[in-house]
LUMGU-957147 format. One record per atom (N, C-alpha, C): chain; atom name; residue in three letters; x, z, y. Coordinates in pm, 1 decimal. Layout:
<rs>
R  A  CA  ALA  X  Z  Y $
...
</rs>
This chain:
<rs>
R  A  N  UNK  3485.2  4082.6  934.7 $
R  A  CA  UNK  3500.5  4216.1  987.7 $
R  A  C  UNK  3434.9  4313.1  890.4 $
R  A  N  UNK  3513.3  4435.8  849.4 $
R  A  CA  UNK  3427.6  4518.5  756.2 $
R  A  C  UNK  3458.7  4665.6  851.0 $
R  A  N  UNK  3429.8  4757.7  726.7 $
R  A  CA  UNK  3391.9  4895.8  818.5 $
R  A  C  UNK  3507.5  4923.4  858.0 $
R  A  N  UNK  3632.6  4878.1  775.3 $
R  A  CA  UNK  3799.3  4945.5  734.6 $
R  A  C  UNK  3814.7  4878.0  876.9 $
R  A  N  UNK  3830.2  4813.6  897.5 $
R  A  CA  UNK  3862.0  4696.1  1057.7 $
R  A  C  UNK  3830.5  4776.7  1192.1 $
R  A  N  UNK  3668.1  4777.4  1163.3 $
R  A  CA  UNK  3606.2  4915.2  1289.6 $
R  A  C  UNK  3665.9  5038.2  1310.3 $
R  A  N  UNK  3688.2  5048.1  1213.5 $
R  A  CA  UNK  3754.6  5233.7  1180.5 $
R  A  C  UNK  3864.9  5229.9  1287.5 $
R  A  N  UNK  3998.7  5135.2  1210.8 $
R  A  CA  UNK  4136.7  5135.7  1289.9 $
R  A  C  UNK  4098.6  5088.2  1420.9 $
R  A  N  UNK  3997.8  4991.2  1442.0 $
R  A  CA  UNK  4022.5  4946.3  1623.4 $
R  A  C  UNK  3944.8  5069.9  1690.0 $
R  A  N  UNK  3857.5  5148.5  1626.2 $
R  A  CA  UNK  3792.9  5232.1  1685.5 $
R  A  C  UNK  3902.1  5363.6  1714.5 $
R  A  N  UNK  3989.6  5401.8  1596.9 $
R  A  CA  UNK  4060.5  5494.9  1589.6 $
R  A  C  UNK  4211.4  5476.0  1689.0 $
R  A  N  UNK  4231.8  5371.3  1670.6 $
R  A  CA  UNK  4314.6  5290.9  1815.0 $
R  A  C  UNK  4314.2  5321.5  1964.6 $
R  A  N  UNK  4183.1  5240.0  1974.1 $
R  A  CA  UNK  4162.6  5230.8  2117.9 $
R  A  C  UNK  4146.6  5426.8  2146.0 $
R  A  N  UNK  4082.2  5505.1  2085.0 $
R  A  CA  UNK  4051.9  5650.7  2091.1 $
R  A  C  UNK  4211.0  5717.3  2149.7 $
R  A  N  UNK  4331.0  5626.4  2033.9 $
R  A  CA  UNK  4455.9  5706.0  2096.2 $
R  A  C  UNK  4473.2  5661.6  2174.0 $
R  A  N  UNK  4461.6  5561.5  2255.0 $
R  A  CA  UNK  4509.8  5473.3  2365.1 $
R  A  C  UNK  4454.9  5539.9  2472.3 $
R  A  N  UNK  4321.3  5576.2  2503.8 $
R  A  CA  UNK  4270.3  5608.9  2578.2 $
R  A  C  UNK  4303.8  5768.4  2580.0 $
R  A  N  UNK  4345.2  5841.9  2502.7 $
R  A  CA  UNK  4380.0  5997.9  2514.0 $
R  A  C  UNK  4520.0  5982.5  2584.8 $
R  A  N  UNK  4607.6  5886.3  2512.1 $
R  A  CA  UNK  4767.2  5889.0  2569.1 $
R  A  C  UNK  4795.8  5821.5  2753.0 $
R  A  N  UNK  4701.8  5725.2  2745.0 $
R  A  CA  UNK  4719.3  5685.8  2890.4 $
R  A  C  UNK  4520.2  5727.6  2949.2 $
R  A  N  UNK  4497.4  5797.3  3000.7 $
R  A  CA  UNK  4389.5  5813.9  3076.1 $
R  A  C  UNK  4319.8  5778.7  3183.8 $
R  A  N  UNK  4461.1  5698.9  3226.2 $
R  A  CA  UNK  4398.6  5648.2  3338.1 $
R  A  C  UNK  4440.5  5510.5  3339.5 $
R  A  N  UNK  4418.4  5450.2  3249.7 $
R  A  CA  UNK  4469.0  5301.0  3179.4 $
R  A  C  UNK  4388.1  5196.6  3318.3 $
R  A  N  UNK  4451.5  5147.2  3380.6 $
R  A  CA  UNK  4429.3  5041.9  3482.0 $
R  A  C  UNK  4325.8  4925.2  3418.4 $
R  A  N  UNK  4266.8  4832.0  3449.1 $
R  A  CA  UNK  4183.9  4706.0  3418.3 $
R  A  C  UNK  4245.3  4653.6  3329.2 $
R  A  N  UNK  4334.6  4598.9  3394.7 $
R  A  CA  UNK  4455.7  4472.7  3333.3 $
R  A  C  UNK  4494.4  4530.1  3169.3 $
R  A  N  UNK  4527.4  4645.5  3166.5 $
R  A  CA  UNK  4575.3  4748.7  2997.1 $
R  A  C  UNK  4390.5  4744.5  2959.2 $
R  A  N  UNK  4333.1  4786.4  3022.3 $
R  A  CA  UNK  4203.0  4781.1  2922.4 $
R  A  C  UNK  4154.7  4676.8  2885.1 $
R  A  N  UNK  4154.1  4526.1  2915.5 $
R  A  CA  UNK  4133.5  4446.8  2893.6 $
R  A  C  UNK  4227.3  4382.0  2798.6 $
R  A  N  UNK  4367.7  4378.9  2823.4 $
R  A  CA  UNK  4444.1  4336.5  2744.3 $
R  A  C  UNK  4440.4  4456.2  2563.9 $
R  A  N  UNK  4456.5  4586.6  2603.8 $
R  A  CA  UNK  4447.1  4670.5  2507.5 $
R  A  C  UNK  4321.3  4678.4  2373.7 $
R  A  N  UNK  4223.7  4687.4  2488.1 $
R  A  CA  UNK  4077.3  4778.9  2409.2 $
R  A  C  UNK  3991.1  4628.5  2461.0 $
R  A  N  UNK  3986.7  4561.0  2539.5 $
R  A  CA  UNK  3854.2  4448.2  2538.7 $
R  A  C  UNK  3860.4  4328.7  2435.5 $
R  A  N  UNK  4036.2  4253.7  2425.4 $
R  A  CA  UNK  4079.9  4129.1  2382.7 $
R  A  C  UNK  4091.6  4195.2  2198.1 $
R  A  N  UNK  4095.7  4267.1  2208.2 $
R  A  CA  UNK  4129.2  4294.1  2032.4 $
R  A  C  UNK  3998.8  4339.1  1998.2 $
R  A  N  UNK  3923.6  4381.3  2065.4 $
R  A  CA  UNK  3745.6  4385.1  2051.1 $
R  A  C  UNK  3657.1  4259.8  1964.4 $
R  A  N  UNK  3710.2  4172.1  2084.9 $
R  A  CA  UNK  3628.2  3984.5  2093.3 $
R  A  C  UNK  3706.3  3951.7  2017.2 $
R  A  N  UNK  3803.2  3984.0  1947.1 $
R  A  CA  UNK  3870.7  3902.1  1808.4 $
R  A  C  UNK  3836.5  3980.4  1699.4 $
R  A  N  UNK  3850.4  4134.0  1663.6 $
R  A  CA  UNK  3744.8  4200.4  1595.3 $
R  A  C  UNK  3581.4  4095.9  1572.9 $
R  A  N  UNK  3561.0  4047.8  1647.4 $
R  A  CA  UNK  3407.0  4016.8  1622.4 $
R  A  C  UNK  3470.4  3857.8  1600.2 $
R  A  N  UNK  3513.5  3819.9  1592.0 $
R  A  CA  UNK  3545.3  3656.1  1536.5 $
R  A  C  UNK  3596.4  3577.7  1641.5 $
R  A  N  UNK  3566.0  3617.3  1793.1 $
R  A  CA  UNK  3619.6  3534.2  1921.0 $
R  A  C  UNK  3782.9  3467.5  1902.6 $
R  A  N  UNK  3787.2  3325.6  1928.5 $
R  A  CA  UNK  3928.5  3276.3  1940.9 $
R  A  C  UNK  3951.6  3300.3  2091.9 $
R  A  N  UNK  4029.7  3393.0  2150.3 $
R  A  CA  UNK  4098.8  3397.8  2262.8 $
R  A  C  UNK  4177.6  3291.1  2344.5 $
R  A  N  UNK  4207.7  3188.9  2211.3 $
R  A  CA  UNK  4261.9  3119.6  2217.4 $
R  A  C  UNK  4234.6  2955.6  2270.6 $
R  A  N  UNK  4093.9  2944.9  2235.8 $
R  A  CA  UNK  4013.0  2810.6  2202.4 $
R  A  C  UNK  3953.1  2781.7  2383.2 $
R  A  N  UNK  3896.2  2712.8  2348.8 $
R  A  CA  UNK  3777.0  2695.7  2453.0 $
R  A  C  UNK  3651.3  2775.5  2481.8 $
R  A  N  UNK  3643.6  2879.7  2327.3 $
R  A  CA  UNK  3521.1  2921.8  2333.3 $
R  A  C  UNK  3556.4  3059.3  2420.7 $
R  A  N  UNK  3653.1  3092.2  2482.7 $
R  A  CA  UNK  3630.4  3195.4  2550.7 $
R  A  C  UNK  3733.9  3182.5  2692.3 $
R  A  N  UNK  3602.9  3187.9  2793.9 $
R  A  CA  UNK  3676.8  3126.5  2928.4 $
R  A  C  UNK  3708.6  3273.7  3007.3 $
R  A  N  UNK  3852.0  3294.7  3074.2 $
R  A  CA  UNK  3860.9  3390.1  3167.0 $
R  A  C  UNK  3827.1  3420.1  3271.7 $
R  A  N  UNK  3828.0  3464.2  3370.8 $
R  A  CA  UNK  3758.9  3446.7  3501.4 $
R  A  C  UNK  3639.4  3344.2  3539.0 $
R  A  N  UNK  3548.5  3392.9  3461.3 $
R  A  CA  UNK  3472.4  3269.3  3404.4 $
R  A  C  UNK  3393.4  3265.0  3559.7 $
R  A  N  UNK  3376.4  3158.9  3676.9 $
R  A  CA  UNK  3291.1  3155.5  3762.7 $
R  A  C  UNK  3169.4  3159.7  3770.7 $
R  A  N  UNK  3050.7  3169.7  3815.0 $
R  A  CA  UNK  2939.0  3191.2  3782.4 $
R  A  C  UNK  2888.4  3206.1  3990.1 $
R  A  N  UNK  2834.9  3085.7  3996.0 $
R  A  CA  UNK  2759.4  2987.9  4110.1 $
R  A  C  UNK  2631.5  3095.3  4119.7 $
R  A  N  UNK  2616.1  3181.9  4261.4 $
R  A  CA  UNK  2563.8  3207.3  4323.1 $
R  A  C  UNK  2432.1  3150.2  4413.9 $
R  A  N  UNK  2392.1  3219.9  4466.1 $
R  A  CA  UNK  2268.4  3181.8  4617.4 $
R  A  C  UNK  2348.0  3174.8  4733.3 $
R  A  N  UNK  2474.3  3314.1  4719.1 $
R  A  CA  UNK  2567.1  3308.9  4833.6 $
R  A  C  UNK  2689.2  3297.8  4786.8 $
R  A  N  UNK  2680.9  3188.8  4747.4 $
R  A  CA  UNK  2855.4  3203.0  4700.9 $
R  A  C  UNK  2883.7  3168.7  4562.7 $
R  A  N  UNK  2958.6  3261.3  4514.1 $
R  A  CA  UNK  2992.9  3294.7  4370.0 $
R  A  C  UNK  3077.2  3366.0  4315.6 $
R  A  N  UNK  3021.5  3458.9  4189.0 $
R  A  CA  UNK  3110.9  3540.1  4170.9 $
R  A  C  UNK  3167.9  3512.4  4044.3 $
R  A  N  UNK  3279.7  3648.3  3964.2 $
R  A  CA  UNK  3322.3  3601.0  3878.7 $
R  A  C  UNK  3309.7  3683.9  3774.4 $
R  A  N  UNK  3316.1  3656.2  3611.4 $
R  A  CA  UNK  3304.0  3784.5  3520.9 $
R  A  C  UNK  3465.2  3769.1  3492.2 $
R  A  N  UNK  3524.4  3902.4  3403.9 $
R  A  CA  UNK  3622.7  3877.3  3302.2 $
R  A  C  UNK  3608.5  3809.9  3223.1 $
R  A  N  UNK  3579.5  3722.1  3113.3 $
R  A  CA  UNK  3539.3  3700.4  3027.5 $
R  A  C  UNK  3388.5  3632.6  3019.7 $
R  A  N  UNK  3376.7  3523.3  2968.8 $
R  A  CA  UNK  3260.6  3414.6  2884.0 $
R  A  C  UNK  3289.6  3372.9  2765.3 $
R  A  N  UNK  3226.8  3419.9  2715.9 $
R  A  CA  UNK  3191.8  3372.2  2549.8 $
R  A  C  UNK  3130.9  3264.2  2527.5 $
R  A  N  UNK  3123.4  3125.2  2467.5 $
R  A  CA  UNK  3090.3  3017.0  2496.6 $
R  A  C  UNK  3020.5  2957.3  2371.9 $
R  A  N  UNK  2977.2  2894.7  2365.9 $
R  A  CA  UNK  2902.4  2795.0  2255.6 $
R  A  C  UNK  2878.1  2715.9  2334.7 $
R  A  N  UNK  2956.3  2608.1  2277.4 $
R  A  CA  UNK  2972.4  2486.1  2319.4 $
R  A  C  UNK  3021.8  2508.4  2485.8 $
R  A  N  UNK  2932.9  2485.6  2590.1 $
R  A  CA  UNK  3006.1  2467.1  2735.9 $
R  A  C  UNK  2894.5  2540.2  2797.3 $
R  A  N  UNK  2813.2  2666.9  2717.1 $
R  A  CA  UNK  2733.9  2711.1  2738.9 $
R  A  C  UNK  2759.6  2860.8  2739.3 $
R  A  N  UNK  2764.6  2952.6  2847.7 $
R  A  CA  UNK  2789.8  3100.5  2841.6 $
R  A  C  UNK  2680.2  3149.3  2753.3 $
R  A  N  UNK  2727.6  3247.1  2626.3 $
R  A  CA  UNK  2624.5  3381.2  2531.1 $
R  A  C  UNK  2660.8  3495.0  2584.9 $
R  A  N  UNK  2775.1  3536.7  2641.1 $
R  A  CA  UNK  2819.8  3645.2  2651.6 $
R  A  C  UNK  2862.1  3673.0  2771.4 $
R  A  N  UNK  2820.3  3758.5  2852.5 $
R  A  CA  UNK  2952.0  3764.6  2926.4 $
R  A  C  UNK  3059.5  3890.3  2952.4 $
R  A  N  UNK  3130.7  3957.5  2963.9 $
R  A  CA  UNK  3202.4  4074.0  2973.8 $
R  A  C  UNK  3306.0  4092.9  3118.9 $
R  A  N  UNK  3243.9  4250.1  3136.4 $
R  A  CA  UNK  3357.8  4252.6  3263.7 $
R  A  C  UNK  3420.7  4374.8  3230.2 $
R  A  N  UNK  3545.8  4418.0  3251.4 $
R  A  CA  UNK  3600.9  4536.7  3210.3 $
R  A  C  UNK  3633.8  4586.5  3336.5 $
R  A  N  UNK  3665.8  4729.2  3301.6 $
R  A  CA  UNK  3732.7  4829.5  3440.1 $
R  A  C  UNK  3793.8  4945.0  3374.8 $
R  A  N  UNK  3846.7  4989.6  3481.1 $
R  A  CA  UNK  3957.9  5092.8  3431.9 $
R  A  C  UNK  3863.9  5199.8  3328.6 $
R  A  N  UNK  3947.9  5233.3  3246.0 $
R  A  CA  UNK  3944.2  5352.2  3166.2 $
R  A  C  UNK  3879.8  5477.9  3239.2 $
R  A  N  UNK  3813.7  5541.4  3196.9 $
R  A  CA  UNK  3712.6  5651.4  3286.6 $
R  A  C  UNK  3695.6  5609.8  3409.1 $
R  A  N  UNK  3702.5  5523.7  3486.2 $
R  A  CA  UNK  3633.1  5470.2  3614.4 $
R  A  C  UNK  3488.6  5472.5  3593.9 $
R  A  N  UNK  3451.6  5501.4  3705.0 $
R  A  CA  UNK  3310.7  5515.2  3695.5 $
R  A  C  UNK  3232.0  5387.3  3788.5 $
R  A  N  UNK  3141.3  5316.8  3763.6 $
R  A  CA  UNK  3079.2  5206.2  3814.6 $
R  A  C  UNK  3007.2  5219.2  3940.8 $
R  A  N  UNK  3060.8  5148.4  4062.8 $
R  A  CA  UNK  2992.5  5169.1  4247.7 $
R  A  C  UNK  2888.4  5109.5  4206.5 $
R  A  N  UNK  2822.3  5111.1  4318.1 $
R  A  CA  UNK  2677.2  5065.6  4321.1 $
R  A  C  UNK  2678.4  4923.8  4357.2 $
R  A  N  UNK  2790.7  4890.0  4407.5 $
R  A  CA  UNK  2816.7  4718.3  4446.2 $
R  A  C  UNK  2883.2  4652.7  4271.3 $
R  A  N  UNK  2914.9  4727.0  4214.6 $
R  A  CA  UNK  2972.8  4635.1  4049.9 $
R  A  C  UNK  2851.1  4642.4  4031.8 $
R  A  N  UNK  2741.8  4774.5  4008.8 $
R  A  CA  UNK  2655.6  4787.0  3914.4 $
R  A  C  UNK  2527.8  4642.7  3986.1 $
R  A  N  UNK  2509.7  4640.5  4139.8 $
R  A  CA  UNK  2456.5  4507.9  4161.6 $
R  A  C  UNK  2543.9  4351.0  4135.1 $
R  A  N  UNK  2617.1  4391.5  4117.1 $
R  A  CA  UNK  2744.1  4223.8  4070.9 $
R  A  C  UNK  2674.2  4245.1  3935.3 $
R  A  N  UNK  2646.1  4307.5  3860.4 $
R  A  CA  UNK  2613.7  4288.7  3687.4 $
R  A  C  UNK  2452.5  4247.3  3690.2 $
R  A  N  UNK  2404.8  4319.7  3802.0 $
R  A  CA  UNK  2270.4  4336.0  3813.3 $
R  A  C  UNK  2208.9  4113.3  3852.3 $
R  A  N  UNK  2318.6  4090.8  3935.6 $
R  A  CA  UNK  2333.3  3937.5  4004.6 $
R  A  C  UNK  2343.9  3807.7  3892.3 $
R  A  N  UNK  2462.6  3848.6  3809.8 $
R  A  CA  UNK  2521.0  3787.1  3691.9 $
R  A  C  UNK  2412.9  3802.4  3562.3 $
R  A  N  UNK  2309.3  3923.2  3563.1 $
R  A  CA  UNK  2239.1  3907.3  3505.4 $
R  A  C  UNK  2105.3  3804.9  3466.3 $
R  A  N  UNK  2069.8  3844.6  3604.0 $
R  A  CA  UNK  1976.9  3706.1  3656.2 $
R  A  C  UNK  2012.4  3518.1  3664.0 $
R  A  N  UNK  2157.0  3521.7  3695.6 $
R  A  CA  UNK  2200.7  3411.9  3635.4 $
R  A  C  UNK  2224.0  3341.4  3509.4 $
R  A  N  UNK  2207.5  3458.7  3412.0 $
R  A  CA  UNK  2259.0  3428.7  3324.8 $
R  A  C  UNK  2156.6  3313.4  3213.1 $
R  A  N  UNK  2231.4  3280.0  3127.9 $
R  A  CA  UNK  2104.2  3130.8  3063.8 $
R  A  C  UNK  2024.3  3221.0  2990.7 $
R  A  N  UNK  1898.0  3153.7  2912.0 $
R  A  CA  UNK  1813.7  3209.1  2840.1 $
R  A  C  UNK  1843.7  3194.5  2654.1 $
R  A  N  UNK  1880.0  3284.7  2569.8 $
R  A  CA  UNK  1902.3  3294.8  2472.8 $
R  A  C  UNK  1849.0  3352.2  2346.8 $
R  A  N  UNK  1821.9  3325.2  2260.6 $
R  A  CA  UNK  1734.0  3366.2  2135.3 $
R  A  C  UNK  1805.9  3391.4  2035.2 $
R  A  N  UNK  1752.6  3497.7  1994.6 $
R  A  CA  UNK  1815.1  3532.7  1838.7 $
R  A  C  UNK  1793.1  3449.4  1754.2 $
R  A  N  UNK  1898.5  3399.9  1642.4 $
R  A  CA  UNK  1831.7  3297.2  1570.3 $
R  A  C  UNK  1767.1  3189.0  1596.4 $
R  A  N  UNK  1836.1  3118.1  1706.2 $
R  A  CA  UNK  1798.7  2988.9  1760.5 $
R  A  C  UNK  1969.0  2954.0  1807.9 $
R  A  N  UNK  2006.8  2808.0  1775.4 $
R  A  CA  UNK  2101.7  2788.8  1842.5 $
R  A  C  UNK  2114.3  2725.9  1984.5 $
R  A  N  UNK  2219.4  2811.0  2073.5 $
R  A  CA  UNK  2174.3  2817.7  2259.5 $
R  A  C  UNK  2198.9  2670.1  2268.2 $
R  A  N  UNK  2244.1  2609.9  2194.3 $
R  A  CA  UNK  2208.1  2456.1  2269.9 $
R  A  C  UNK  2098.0  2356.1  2237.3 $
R  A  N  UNK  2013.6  2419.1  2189.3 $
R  A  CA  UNK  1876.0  2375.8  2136.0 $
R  A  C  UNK  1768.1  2315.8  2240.4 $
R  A  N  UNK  1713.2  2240.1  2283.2 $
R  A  CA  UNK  1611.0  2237.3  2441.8 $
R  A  C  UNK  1491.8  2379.4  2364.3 $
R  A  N  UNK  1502.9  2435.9  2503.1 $
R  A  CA  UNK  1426.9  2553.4  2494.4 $
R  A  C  UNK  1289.5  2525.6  2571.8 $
R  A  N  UNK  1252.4  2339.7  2571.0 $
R  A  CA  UNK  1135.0  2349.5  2698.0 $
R  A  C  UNK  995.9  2413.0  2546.4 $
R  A  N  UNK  1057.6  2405.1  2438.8 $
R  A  CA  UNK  866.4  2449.9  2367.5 $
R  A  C  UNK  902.2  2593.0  2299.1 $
R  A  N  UNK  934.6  2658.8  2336.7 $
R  A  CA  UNK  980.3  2811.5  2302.9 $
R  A  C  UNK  893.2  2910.2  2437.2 $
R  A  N  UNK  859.9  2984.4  2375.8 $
R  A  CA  UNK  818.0  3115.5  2429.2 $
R  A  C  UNK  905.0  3181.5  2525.1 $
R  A  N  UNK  903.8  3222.7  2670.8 $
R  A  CA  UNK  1011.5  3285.9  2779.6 $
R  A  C  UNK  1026.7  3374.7  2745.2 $
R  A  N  UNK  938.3  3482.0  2671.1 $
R  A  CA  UNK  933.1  3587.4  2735.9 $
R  A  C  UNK  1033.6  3662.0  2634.7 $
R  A  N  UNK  1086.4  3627.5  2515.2 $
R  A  CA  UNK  1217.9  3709.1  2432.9 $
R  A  C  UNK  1394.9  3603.9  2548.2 $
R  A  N  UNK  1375.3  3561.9  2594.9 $
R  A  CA  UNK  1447.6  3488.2  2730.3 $
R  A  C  UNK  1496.7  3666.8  2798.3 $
R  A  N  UNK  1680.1  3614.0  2830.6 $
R  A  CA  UNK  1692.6  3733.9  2872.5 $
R  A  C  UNK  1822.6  3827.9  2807.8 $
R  A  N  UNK  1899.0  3848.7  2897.6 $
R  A  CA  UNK  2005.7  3940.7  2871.6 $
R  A  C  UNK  1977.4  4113.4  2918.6 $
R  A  N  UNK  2037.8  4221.1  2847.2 $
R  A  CA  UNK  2035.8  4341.2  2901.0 $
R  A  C  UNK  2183.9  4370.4  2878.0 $
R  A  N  UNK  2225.2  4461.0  2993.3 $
R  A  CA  UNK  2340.3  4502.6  3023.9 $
R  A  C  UNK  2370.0  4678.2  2926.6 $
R  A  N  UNK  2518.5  4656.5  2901.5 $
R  A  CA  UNK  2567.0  4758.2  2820.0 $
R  A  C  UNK  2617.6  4869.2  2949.5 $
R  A  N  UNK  2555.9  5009.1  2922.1 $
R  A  CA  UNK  2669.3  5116.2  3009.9 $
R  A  C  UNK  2777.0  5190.8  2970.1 $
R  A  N  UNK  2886.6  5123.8  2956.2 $
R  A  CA  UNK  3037.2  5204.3  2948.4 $
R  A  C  UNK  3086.1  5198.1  3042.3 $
R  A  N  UNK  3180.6  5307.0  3044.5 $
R  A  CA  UNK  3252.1  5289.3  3155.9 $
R  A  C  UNK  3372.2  5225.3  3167.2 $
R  A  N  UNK  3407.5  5142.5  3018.2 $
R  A  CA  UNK  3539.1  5079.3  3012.5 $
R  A  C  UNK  3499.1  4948.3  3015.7 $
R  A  N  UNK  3373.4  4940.6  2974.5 $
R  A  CA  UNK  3311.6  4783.6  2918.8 $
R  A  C  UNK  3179.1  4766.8  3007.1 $
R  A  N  UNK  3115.4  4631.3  3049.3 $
R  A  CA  UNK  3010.4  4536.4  3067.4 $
R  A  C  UNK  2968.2  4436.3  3010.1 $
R  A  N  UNK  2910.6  4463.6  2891.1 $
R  A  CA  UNK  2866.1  4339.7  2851.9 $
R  A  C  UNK  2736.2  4285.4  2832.3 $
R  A  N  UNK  2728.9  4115.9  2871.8 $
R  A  CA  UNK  2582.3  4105.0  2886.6 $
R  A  C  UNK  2493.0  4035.9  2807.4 $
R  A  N  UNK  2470.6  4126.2  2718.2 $
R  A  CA  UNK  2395.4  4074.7  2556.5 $
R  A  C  UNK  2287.7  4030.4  2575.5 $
R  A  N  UNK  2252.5  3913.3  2517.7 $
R  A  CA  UNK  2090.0  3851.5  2449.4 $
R  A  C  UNK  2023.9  3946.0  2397.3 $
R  A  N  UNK  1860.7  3955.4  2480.9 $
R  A  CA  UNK  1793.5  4046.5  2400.2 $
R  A  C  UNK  1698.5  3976.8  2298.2 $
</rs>
């Protein structure tokens, strides 16, 4: 990926989102999320990236758009929503839920490493605020 790459998907998705404004889930995800995660190296294609990825609850279970995987292990996770939609207070606790579930990950450590003699406290995802995108990055 170089800057020339960023430019056009950046300059892209910008017309996409001026020409349709009120671009539904399903177009933002297919449009502006999936050409994102391949921008950054993701095979859409493989195993390493699961759709409706489930994710086992206290009550239940919910689901993201999107898991990014190493090995059979979630790094990523992503949920998309409509184009200028703005986030309820029940998504923003579903991210808030999925957060706390989520595994513990290190920069510069690979996630399938046993993490029992490592330090907790860099352990830990923080959530992105767009309003087209959720994603739940390793801090």
């Amino acid at each position: 990926m170089d800057r020339d790459e960023i430019t056009e998907y950046v300059n892209r998705c910008q017309q996409l989102i001026e020409s349709s404004p009120q671009m539904d889930e399903e177009n933002t995800k297919v449009k502006l999320v999936q050409p994102f995660l391949e921008l950054l190296g993701w095979d859409l294609y493989s195993t390493e990236v699961a759709l409706e990825y489930t994710i086992p609850m206290a009550s239940g279970s919910t689901h993201v758009d999107y898991a990014l995987l190493v090995g059979d292990s979630p790094v990523v996770f992503v949920e998309a929503k409509p184009v200028r939609s703005t986030l309820t207070d029940d998504e923003i606790q579903q991210l808030r839920k999925v957060k706390e579930k989520a595994p513990p990950f290190r920069a510069g450590m690979n996630p399938t490493d046993d993490d029992t003699n490592h330090d907790d406290s860099t352990a830990g995802y923080s959530t992105l605020r767009n309003p087209h995108l959720q994603v739940g990055l390793p801090t």
